[in-house]
C-alpha positions in Angstrom: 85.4 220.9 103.4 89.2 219.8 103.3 88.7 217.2 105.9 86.2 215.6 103.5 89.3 216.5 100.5 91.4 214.4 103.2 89.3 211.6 103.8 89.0 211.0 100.3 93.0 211.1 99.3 93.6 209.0 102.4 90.2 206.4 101.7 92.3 205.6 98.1 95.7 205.9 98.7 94.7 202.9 102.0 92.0 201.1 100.2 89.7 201.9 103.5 85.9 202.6 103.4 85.7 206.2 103.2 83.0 206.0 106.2 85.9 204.9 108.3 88.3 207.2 107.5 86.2 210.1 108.3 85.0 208.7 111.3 88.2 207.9 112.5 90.0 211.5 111.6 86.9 212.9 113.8 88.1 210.5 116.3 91.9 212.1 116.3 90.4 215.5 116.0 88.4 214.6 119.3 92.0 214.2 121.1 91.5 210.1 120.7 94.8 208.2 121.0 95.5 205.1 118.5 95.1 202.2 121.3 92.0 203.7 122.6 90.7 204.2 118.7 91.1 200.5 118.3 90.2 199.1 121.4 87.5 201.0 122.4 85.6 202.9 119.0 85.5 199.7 117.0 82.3 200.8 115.9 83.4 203.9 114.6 86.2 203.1 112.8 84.8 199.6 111.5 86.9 197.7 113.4 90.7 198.8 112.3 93.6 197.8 113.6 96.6 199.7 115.3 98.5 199.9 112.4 95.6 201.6 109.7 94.9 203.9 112.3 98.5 204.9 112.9 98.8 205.2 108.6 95.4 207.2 108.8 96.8 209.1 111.4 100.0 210.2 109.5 98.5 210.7 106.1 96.1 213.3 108.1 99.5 215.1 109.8 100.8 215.4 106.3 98.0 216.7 104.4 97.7 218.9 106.9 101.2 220.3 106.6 101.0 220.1 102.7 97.4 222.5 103.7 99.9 225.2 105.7 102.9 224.6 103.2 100.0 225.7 100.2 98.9 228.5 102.1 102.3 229.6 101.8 102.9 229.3 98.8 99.9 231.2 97.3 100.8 234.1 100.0 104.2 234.5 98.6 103.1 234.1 94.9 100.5 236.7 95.5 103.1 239.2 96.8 105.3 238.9 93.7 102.0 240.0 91.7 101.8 236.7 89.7 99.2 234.3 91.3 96.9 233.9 88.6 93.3 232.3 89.2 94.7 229.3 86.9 97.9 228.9 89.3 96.0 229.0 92.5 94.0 226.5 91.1 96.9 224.5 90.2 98.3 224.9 93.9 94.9 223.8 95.7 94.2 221.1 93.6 97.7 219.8 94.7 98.1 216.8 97.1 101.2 215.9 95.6 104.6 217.4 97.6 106.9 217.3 95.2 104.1 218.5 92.4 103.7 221.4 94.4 107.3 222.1 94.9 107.6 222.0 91.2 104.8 224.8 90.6 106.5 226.9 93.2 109.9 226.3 91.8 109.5 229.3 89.7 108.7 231.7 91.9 110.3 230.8 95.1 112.8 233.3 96.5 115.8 232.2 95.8 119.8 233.4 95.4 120.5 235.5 92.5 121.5 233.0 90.1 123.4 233.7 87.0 119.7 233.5 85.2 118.3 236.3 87.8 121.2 238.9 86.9 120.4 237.9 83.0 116.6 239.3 83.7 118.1 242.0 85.5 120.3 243.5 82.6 116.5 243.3 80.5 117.9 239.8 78.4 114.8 238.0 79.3 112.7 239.3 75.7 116.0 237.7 73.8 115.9 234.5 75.8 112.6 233.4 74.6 113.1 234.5 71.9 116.0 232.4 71.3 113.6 229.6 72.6 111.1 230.1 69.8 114.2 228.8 67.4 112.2 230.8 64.3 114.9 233.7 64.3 117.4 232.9 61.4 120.0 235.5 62.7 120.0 235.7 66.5 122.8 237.6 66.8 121.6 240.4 65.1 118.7 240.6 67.7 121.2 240.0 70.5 123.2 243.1 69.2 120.1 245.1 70.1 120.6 244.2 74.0 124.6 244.5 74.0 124.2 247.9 76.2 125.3 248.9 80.2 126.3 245.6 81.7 125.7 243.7 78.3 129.2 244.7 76.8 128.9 242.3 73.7 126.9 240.4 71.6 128.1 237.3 72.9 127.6 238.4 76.4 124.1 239.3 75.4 123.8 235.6 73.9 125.5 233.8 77.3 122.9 235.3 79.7 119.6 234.7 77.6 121.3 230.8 77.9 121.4 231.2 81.2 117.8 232.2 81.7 117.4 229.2 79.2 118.9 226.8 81.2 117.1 227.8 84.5 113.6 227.7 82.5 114.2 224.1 81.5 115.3 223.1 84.8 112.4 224.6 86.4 109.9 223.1 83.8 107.8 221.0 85.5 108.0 218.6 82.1 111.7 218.6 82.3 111.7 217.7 86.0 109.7 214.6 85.5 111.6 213.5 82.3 115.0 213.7 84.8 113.0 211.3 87.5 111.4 209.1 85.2 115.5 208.8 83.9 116.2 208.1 87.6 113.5 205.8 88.0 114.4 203.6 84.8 118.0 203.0 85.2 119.9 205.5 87.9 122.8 203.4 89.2 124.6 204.3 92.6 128.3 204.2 92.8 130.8 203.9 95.9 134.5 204.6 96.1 136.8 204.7 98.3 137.7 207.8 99.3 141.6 208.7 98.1 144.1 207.7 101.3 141.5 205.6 103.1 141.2 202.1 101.6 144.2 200.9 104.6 143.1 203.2 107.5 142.3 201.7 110.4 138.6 201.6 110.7 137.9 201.7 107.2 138.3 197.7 106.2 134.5 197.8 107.4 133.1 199.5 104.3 135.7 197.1 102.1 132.6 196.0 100.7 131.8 199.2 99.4 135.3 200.4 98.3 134.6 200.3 94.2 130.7 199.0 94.4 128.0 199.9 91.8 124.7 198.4 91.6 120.8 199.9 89.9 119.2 202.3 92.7 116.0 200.5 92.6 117.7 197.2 94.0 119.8 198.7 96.5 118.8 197.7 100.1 118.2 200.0 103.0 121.0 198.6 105.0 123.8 198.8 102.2 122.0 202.5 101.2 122.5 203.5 104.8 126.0 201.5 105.3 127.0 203.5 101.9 125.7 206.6 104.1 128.0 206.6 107.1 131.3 205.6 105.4 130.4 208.8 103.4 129.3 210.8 106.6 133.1 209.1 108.2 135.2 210.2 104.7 135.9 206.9 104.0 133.7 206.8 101.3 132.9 208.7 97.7 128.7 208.1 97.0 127.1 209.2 94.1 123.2 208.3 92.3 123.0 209.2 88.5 121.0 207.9 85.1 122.6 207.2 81.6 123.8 210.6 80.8 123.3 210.1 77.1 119.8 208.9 77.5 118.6 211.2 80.2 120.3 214.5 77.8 119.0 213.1 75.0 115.1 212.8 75.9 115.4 216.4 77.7 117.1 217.5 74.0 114.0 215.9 72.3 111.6 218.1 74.3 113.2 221.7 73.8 115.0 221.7 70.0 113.4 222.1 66.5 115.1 222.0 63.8 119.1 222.7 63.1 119.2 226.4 63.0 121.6 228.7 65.1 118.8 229.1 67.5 118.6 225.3 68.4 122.3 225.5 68.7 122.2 228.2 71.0 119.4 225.9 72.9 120.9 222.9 72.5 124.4 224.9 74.5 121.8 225.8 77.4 120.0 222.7 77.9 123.2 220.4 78.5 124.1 223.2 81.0 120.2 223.3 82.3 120.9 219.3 82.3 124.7 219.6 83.9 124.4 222.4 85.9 121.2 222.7 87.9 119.0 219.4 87.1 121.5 216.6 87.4 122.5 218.1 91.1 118.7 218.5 91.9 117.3 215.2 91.3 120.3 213.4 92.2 119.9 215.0 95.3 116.2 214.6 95.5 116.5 211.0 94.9 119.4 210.5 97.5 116.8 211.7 99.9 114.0 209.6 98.7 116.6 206.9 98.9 117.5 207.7 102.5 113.7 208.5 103.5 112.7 205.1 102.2 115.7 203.1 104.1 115.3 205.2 106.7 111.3 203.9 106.8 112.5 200.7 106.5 115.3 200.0 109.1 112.9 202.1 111.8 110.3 199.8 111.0 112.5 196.6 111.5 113.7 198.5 114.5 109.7 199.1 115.8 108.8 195.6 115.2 112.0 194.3 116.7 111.4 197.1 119.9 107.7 195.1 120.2 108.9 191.9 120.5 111.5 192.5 123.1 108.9 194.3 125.1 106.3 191.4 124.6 108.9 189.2 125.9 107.4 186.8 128.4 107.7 187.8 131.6 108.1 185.7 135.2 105.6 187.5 136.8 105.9 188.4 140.5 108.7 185.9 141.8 111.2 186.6 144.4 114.2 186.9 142.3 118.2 187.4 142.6 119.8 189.6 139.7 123.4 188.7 138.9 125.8 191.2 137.4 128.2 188.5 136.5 132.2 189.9 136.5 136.0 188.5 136.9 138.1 191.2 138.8 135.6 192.9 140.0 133.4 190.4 141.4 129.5 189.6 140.6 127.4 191.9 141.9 124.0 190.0 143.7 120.8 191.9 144.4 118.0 190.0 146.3 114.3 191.6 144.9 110.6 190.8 146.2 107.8 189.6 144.4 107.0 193.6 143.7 111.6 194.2 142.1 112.1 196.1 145.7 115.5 196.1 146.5 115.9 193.6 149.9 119.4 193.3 149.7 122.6 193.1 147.7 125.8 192.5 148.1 129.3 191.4 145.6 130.9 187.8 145.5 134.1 186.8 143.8 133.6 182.9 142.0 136.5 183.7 139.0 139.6 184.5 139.0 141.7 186.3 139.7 139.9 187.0 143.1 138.8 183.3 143.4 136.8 183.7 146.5 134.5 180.4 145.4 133.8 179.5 148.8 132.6 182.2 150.2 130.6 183.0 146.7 128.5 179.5 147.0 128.2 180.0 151.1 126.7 183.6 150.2 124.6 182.6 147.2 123.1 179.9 149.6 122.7 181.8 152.2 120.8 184.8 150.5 118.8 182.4 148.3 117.5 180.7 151.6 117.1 184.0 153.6 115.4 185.7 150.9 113.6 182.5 149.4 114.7 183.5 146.3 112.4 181.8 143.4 114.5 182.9 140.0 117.7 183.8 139.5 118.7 186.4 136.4 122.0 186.3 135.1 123.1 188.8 132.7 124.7 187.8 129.3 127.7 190.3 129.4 131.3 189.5 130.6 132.1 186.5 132.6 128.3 185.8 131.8 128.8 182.0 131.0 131.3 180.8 133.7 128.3 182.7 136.6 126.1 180.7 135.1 128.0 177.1 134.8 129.4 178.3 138.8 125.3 178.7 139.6 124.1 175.9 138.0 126.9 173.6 139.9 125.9 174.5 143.0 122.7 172.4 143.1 120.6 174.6 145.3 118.1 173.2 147.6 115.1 175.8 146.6 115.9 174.5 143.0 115.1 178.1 141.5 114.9 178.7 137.6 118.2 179.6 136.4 117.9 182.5 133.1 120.5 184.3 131.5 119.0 187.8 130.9 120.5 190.4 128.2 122.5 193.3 129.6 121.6 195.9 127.1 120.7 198.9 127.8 121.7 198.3 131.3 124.8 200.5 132.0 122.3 203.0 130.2 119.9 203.0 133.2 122.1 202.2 135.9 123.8 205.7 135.2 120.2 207.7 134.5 118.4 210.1 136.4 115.5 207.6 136.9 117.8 204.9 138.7 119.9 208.0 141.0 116.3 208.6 141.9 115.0 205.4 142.9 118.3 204.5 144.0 120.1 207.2 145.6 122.6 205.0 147.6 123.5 202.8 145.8 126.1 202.6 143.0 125.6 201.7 139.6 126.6 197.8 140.2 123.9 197.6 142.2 121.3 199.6 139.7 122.5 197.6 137.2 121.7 194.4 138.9 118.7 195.4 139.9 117.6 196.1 136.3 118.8 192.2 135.2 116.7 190.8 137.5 113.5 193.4 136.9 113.7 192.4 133.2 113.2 189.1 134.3 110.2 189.7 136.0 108.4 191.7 133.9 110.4 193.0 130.4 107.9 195.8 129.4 107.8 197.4 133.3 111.5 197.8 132.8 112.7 198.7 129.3 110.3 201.1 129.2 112.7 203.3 131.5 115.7 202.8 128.6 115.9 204.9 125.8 115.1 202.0 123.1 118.0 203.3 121.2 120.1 201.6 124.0 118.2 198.6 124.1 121.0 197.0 121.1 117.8 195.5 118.5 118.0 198.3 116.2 119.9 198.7 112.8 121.9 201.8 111.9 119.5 203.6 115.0 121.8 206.7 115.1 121.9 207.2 111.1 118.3 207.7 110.5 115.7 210.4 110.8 115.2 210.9 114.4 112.2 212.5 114.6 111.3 209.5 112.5 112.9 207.1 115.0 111.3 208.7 118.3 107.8 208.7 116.6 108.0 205.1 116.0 109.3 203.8 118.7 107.3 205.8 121.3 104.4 204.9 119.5 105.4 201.2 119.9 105.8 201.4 123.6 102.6 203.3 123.6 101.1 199.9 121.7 102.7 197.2 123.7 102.3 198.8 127.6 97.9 199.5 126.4 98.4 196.3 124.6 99.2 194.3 127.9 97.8 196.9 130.4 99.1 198.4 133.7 98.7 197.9 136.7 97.4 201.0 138.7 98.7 200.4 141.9 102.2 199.1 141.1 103.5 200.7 138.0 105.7 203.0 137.9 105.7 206.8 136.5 108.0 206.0 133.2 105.1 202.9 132.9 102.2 204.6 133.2 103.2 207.8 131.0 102.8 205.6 127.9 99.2 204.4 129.3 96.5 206.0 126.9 95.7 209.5 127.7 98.1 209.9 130.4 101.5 211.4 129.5 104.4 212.2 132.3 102.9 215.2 133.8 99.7 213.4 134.9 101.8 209.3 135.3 103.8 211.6 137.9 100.1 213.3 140.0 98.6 209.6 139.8 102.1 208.2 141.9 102.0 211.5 144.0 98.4 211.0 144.6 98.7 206.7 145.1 101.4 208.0 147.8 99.5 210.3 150.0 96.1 208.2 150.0 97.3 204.8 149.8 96.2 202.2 147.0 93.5 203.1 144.0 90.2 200.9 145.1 88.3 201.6 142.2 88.6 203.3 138.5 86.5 206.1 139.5 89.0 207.3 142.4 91.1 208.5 139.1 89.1 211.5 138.5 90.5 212.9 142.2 93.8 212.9 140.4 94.8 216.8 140.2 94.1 217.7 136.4 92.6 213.9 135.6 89.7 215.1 134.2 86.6 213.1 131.8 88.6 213.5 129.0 91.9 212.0 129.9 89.6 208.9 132.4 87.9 208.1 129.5 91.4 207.5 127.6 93.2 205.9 130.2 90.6 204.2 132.3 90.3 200.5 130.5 94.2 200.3 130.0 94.4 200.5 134.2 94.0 197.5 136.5 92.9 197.3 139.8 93.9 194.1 141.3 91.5 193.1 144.0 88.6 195.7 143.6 85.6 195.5 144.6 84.2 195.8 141.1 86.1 192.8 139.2 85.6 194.8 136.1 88.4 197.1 137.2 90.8 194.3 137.1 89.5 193.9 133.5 89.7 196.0 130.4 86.2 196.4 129.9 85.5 199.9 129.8 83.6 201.7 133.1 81.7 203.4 130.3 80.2 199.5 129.5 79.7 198.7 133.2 76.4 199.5 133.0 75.9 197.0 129.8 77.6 194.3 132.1 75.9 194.9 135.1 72.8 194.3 133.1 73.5 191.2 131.5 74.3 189.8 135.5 70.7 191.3 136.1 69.2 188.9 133.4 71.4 186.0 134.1 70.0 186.7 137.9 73.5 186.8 139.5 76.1 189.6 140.3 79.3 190.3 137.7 81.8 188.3 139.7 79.2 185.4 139.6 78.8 186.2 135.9 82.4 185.8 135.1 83.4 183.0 137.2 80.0 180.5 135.2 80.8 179.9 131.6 76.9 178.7 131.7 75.6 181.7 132.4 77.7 183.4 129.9 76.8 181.2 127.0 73.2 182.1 127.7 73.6 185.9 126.5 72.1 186.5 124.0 74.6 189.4 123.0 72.2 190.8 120.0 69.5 191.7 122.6 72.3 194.0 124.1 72.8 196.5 121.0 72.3 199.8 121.1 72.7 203.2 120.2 76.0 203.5 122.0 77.3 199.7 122.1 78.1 197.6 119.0 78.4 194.1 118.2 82.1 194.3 117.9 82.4 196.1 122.1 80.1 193.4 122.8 82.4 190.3 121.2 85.4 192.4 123.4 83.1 192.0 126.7 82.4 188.3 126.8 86.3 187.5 125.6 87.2 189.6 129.0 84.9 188.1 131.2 85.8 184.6 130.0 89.9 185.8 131.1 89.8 188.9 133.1 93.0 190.8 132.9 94.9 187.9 130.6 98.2 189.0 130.3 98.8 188.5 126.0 102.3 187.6 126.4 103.9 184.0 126.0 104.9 182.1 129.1 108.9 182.3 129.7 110.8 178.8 128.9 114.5 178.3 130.6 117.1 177.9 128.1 120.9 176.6 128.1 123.3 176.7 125.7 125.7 174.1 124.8 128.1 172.9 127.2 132.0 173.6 126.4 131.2 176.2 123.8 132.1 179.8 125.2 134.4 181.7 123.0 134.4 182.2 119.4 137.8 179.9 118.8 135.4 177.0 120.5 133.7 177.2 117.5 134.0 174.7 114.9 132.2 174.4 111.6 129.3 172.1 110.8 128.6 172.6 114.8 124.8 172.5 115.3 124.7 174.4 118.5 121.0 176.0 120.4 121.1 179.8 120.2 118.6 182.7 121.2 117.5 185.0 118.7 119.2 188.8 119.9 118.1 190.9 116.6 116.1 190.8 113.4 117.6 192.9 110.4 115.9 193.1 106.7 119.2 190.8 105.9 118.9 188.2 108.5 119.0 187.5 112.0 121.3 187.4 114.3 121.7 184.4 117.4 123.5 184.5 120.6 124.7 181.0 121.3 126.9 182.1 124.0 130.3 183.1 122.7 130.1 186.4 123.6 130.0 187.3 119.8 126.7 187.0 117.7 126.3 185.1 114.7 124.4 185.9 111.4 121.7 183.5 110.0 121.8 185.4 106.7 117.8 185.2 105.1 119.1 183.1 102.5 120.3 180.5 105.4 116.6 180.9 107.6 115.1 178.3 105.6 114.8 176.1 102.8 111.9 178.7 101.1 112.5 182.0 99.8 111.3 184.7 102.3 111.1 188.4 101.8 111.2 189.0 105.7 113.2 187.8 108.4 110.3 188.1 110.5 108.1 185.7 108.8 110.1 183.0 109.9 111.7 184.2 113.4 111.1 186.3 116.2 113.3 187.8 119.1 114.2 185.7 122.3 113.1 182.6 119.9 115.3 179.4 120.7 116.7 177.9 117.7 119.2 175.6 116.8 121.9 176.4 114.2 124.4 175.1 112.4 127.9 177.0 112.3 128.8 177.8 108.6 132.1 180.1 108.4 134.1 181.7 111.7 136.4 184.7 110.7 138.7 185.2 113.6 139.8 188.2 112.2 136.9 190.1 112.1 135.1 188.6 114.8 132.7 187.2 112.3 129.7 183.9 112.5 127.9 182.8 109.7 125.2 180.6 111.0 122.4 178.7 109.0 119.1 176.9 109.9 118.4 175.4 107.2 118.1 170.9 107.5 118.7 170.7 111.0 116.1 167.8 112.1 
């Protein structure tokens, strides 16, 4: 059975117990989504994690393609009349893509190449036997062809070369003597493109203006740098082996001897070589080049996307969202404990307006009115002097004071989703409203920006996006299941990343919430139109009830394990809440007594962790931050400065730290600390606080190099 054929490549290429694999493909197969795999059918699987699932998941979608892409193959091979039982063995023992491709290479439809009109004037008898190299005279046996198109002897000679040529490059042999060339010592090169080394714009890909360096060192972001001053025509890239080396191996495999024949070959395989297999590995390895950085920078991007999203959150505080601006005023919203809108209004601290006492009498007056617990202040223009103006005023509530990053904002302010929930108001306000939102809860509000527009990505708009929006939807997917959802709050663009769910039914459970009032337990889902068993049983442990009358629906316990709950308060003698609010009783269970056909060890372990914290939010708590005092542009800036900063983005090179000058600064990965690391990540994380020390300022170019390394 190919599922079984599946299970197996998968098993090996993962190093997973093959049980798993199959049980989790039947699992996918059964509509299961990732979070719910590995939250919920840990018994199934054997207990893996997210991120095996998601690889098992897309080794499965590819095999299956490369199952469709055979089928194919063998139907166009068998309408040329020349799928043999050997060669359809060949194909469906394949697993391999570019193996396969290689097979098929010979018969695949193609243009009619100088090789094709060569068989067409009957030269194909001549041409291998040419490639025998045991003829002594070949031209005499090439006279015999010189007839209709064929006008001479050399003519007849030119076209069995070409048929040569085209048989070497399509050898399967020759092929992977050209990648194993690659693989050993292919070098890519970058010039700069004739006329373009002063144009404005191009001093950005300096670095790249006469740059050569082995293909198997070059990094993902100077491949995909290389890539758009290419794709911009400021650049000239090219990927290639040591000619002589690479010729002289494919030589070695096709002549014999030192007759006129092996001349004649020796003439068609440097043209085989030249003409059709330098162009079609060089190209082949340009896009494994690109797929790999592409893999790489979306999953620095992914990871990146998580952490932002996992950012700690305030919870539900009143709070005031501050646009901060100079001309054109700051823009002040005043939210509830649940981001409604209660009021907003603009103030004018800065110049050249320089309204400041009207601003303070307004900010005290709505902090009072409003009892305003928080206040967000986003990090774009004017950012710092709003937040040194705030900070001076001393209010008497004494609320937290956060600067809160703006990206992504103007996105949302200016959507469909914020005309919508908004339709008054302009996009000052909506923009506002979003700073002070993300201050409250991060995940509840990003999740409404493309992440694109969120700024912690690296060459986002250069990759694969297919790629791209598989990643990252599968990250939010992650992150909102990861931290759950509240049922009765959240809103549609929340809850369609909830397990199961998707827009079409996030939108019937608000529609439905609206016109009966709150959800009181789990089970009231299945009234949602088109909410059947299937999708409940998805969605149902990732959605929270608070204040049910059932706890466990403020929990992620499962309804399907109610019943193994509600039995374990029956033998402890009390009722679930009881049960969860008495570690005592809890540490009595004896959880083995509880196995059975349907409920494992590892669901069990999951239950008494939830009952001991219902409904724990995973996320850190949120610290206040300042950054130093007197330090707001980049010409503040003076080197050997050790200076707090906040962690903004995480690249394969480095990261990169906001500490308030309106222009980040790069900790390059040789500057994160004093051991070697392979990964920015294992040593920082976004939103971290850090202290570094300024190394170089380029004025010119807007440019901070920053280091952590011995700062006590």
């Amino acid at each position: 059975m190919e599922k079984d054929i599946f299970a197996n490549i998968i098993s090996g290429i993962l190093q997973l117990d093959i049980k798993n694999v199959t049980n989790t493909i039947s699992l996918i197969d059964e509509g299961c989504t990732i979070p719910f795999m590995s939250r919920y059918r840990k018994e199934r699987t054997g207990g893996l994690d997210e991120v095996q699932i998601g690889d098992i998941s897309d080794l499965y979608e590819k095999f299956r393609e490369m199952s469709k892409r055979k089928e194919t193959i063998l139907h166009t091979i068998s309408e040329l009349g020349k799928l043999t039982p050997e060669l359809e063995a060949r194909v469906n023992n394949c697993w391999d893509s570019t193996e396969l491709e290689d097979i098929y290479l010979p018969y695949r439809p193609k243009r009619r190449t100088k090789a094709q009109l060569a068989r067409e004037n009957g030269l194909e008898p001549l041409a291998l036997l040419i490639m025998a190299q045991n003829t002594p005279r070949p031209e005499l046996e090439a006279a015999k062809f010189a007839k209709g198109n064929v006008k001479t002897t050399a003519d007849a000679i030119r076209g069995a070369q070409d048929i040569i040529a085209e048989m070497v490059s399509e050898d399967q042999k020759s092929r992977n003597l050209m990648r194993a060339a690659y693989r050993r010592d292919a070098m890519i090169f970058s010039k700069v493109a004739k006329g373009k080394d002063f144009e404005e714009g191009s001093a950005k890909y300096s670095d790249y203006f006469d740059f050569s360096e082995p293909l198997n060192r070059c990094t993902s972001h100077r491949y995909l740098a290389m890539r758009r001053g290419e794709e911009e025509g400021v650049l000239r890239v090219s990927i290639g082996p040591d000619n002589d080396r690479a010729l002289d191996r494919l030589k070695r495999n096709y002549l014999r001897g030192e007759g006129i024949c092996t001349a004649i070959v020796n003439e068609a395989v440097e043209d085989a070589y030249n003409r059709l297999l330098t162009p079609s590995i060089s190209n082949e390895f340009a896009a494994d080049c690109k797929s790999r950085s592409d893999d790489e920078a979306i999953a620095v991007f992914g990871e990146n996307l998580r952490q932002l999203l996992l950012s700690a959150p305030l919870g539900q505080k009143r709070v005031m969202g501050i646009d901060p601006g100079f001309r054109t005023g700051c823009k002040v919203v005043c939210l509830d404990e649940q981001g409604q809108l209660l009021h907003h209004e603009a103030i004018f601290p800065h110049p050249p307006v320089h309204r400041t006492g009207e601003a303070e009498a307004a900010l005290r007056d709505m902090t009072e009115k409003y009892r305003i617990e928080a206040i967000a202040i986003g990090n774009g223009t004017a950012s710092r002097e709003t937040e040194r103006f705030v900070k001076g005023l001393h209010l008497e509530s004494d609320p937290q004071i956060f600067v809160v990053s703006e990206d992504g904002a103007s996105i949302y302010s200016a959507s469909k989703t914020a005309r919508e929930e908004f339709p008054r108001e302009d996009v000052t306000v909506r923009g506002a409203v979003s700073i002070g939102r993300r201050l409250m809860d991060p995940l509840a509000e990003l999740v409404k920006i493309d992440p694109k527009s969120i700024g912690v990505g690296q060459y986002q708009h250069d990759v694969d996006q297919s790629k791209l929006k598989k990643r990252l939807d599968a990250t939010v997917e992650s992150c909102v299941n990861l931290v759950g959802v509240n049922l009765n709050t959240a809103s549609v663009h929340l809850l369609q990343y909830v397990s199961g769910l998707g827009a079409t039914l996030a939108r019937n459970i608000v529609k439905y919430r609206s016109a009966n009032g709150p959800f009181t337990d789990r089970a009231q889902l299945l009234k949602v139109p088109r909410l059947g068993p299937a999708a409940f049983r998805q969605c149902a442990g990732f959605l929270r009830i608070s204040g049910a009358a059932n706890p466990l629906d403020n929990s992620s316990v499962h309804p399907e394990s109610y019943g193994v709950v509600e039995k374990m308060a029956a033998d402890c003698g009390c009722t679930v809440a009881e049960l969860m609010a008495d570690r005592a009783k809890r540490d009595s269970i004896v959880l083995e007594n509880y196995v059975d056909g349907e409920t494992g060890m590892p669901t069990l372990v999951d239950i008494m962790k939830e009952l001991e914290k219902p409904g724990r939010d995973p996320r850190n708590e949120i610290e206040e931050f300042a950054f130093a005092e007197g330090i707001e542009q980049i010409e503040d800036l003076q080197i050997g400065m050790v200076l707090p900063g906040i962690v903004s983005n995480i690249t394969n090179f480095g990261a990169f730290v906001d500490i308030g000058v309106h222009q980040d600064g790069l900790v390059h990965i040789s500057k994160l600390t004093d051991r070697f690391v392979s990964d920015p990540m294992q040593v920082v994380h976004l939103h971290q606080h850090v202290m570094v020390r300024v190394i170089d300022v380029d004025l010119r170019r807007r440019r901070i190099a920053l280091s952590m390394r011995d700062i006590d």
